[in-house]
C-alpha positions in Angstrom: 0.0 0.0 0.0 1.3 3.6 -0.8 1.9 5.9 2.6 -1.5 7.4 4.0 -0.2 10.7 2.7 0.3 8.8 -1.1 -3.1 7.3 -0.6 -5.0 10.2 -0.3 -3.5 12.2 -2.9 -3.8 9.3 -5.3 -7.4 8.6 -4.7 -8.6 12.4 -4.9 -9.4 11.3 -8.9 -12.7 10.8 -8.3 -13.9 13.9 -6.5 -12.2 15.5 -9.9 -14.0 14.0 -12.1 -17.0 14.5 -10.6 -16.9 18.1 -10.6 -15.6 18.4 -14.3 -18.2 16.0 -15.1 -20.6 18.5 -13.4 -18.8 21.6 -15.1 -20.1 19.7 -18.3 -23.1 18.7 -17.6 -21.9 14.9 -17.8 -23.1 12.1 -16.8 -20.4 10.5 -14.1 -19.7 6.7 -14.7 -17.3 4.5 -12.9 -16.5 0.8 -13.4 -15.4 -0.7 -10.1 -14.7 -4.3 -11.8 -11.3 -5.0 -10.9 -11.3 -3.0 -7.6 -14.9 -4.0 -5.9 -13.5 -6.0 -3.4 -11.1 -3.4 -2.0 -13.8 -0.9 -2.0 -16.3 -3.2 -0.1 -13.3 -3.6 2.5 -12.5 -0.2 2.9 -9.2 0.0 1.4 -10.0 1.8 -1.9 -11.7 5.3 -1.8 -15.7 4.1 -2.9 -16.5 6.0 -6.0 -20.2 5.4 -5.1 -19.8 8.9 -2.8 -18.8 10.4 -6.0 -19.8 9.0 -9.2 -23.7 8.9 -10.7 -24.0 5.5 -11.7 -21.1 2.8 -11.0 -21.2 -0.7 -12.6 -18.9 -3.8 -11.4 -18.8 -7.7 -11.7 -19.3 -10.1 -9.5 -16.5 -12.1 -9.8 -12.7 -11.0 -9.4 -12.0 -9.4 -6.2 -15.6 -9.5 -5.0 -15.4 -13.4 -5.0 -18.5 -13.8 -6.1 -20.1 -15.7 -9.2 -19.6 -14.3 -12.7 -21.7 -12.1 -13.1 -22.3 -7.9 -12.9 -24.2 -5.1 -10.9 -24.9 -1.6 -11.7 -25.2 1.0 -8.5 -26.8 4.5 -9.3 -28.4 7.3 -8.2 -32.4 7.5 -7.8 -32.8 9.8 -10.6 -31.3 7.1 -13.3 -32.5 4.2 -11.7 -36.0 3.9 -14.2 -34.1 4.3 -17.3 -31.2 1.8 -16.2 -33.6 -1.1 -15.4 -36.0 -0.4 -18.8 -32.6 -0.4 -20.7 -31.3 -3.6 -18.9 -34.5 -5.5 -18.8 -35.9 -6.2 -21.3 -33.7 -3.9 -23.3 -30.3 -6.1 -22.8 -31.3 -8.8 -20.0 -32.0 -12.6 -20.7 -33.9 -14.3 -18.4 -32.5 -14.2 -14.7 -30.5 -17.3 -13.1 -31.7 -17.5 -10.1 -28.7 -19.6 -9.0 -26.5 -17.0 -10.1 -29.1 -14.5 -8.1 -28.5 -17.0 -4.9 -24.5 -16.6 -5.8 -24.4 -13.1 -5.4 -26.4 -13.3 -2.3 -23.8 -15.2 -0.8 -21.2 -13.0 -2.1 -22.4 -9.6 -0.9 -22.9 -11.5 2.7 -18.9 -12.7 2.4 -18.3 -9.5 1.9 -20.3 -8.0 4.8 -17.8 -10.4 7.4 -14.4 -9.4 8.9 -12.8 -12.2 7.4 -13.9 -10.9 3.8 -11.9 -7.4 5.2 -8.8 -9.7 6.4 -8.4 -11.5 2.9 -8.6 -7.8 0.9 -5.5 -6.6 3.2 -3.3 -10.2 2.4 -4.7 -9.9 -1.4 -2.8 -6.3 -1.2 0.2 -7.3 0.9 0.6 -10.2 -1.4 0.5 -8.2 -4.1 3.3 -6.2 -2.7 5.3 -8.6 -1.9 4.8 -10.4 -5.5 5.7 -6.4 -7.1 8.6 -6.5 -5.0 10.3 -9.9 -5.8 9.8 -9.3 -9.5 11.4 -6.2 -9.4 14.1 -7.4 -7.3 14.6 -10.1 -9.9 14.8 -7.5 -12.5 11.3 -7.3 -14.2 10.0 -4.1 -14.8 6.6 -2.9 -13.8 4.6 -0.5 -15.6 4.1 1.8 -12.1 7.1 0.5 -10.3 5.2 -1.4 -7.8 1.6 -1.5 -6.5 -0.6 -0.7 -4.1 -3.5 -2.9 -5.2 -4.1 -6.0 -6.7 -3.1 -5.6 -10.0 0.5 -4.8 -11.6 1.4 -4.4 -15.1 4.7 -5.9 -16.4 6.6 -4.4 -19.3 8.7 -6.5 -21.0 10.7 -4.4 -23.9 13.2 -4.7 -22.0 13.2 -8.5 -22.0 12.9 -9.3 -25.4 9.6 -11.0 -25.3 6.3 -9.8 -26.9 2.7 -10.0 -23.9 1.4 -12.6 -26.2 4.8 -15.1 -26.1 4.9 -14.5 -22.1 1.6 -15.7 -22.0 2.1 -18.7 -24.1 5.2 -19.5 -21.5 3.6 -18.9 -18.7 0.6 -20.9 -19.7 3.2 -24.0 -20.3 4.5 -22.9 -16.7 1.2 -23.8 -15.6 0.8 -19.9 -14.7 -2.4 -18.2 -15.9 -1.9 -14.7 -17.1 -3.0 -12.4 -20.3 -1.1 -10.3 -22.3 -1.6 -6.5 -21.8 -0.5 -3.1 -23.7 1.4 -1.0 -21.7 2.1 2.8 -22.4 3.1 3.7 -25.4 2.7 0.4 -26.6 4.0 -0.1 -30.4 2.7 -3.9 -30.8 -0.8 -4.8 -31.6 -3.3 -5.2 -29.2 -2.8 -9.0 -30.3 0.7 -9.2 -29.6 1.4 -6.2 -27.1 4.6 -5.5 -24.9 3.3 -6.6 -21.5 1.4 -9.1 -18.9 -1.2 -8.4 -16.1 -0.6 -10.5 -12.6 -2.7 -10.2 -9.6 -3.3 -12.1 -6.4 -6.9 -12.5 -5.6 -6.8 -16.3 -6.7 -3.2 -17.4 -4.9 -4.6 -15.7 -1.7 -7.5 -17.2 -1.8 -5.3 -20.5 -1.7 -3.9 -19.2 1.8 -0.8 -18.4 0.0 1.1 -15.3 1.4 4.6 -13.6 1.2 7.1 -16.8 0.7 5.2 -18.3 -1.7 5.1 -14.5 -3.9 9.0 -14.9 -3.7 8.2 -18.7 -5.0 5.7 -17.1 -7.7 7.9 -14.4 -9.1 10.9 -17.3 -9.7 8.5 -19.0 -11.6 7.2 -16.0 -13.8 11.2 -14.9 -14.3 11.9 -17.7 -15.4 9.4 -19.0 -17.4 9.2 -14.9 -19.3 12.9 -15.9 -19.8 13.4 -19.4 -20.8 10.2 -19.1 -23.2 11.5 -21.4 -26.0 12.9 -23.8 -23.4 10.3 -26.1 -23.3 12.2 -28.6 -20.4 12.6 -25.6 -18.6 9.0 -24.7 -18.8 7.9 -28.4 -17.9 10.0 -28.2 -14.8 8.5 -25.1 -13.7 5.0 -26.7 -14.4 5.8 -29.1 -11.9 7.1 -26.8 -9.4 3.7 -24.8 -9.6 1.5 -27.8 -9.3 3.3 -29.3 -6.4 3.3 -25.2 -4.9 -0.7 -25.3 -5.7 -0.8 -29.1 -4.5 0.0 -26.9 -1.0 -2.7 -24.6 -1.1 -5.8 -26.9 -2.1 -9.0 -24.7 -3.2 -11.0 -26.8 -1.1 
């Protein structure tokens, strides 16, 4: 996490946008997606207090099933829920109705707040070894879930890293980074985060473990016995941490 002082200068965004927006006569929008569950824990500034309508999934850090939401204020709820149903909206899933239920109760539980904070430390710690081991990140580090590697320096293109990986038995997807002068199909970087490995019960040795593997694996990417031992290092790492 960035120092309280970083923090709050970092997260002013939204309050700015909102009163451009307003300046405008905009609407406000914010997708939450990626960050939901941080938000719901308190360790993200809640664009809800700023924003006129805010949409997220389910799924990533919220934990829940795959699915979305969309929050709003009262004076867009009508035309939201005409567009979405029947405008867009197949019939509901109840069981995916039953999911989210779940979900939003998870997140209501000190526990849910407990696994946010080791998502972010993990995340840290993961930014940190990579680094250390010479992989650039887009921002230099983190201080959420997410981190952006840029690999022109390693002479690798995203979608090649991802292929590795893949073989390393490490799920990632390729990503543009700024300034990017590949594709959008090939592109110059990767996306990591740690929702999934923390969920595992994995924590700050086994990021040091992690970001071997990903070094390695970016590096040695036309290796392919190198690759198959580092499959077999992750699966008996995973065989560890059992999901259930």
């Amino acid at each position: 996490m960035a120092a309280e002082g970083e923090h709050d200068e970092w997260t002013s965004m939204y309050p700015e946008f909102a009163e451009t927006a307003k300046k405008v006569n905009a609407i406000f929008m914010v997708d939450m997606a990626h960050i939901a569950g941080l938000v719901a824990a308190g360790l993200h500034q809640n664009p809800c207090e700023y924003a006129d309508v805010v949409t997220s999934t389910t799924h990533k850090t919220l934990r829940g099933p795959r699915g979305g939401l969309i929050l709003c204020k009262e004076e867009y709820a009508k035309a939201i829920d005409k567009s979405v149903f029947p405008g867009n909206q197949g019939g509901p899933l109840m069981h995916i109705i039953a999911s989210k239920a779940v979900c939003f109760g998870e997140a209501l539980k000190p526990e849910f707040q407990q696994y946010q904070a080791r998502i972010v430390e993990n995340s840290a710690a993961l930014a940190s070894a990579l680094v250390n081991k010479g992989v650039s990140l887009v921002s230099g580090g983190t201080d959420n879930h997410l981190m952006l590697v840029n690999l022109n320096n390693m002479n690798i293109t995203g979608k090649d890293a991802e292929a590795a990986l893949s073989k390393s038995g490490i799920i990632a997807n390729k990503n543009t980074v700024p300034f990017e002068t590949r594709s959008p199909f090939i592109t110059s970087g990767v996306r990591l985060g740690t929702p999934a490995c923390t969920t595992r019960g994995m924590k700050e040795t086994e990021m040091e473990l992690i970001a071997d593997y990903i070094e390695t694996a970016i590096t040695n990417s036309e290796n392919e016995k190198i690759l198959s031992e580092t499959s077999d290092k992750v699966r008996e790492l995973c065989s560890r941490f059992p999901v259930y």
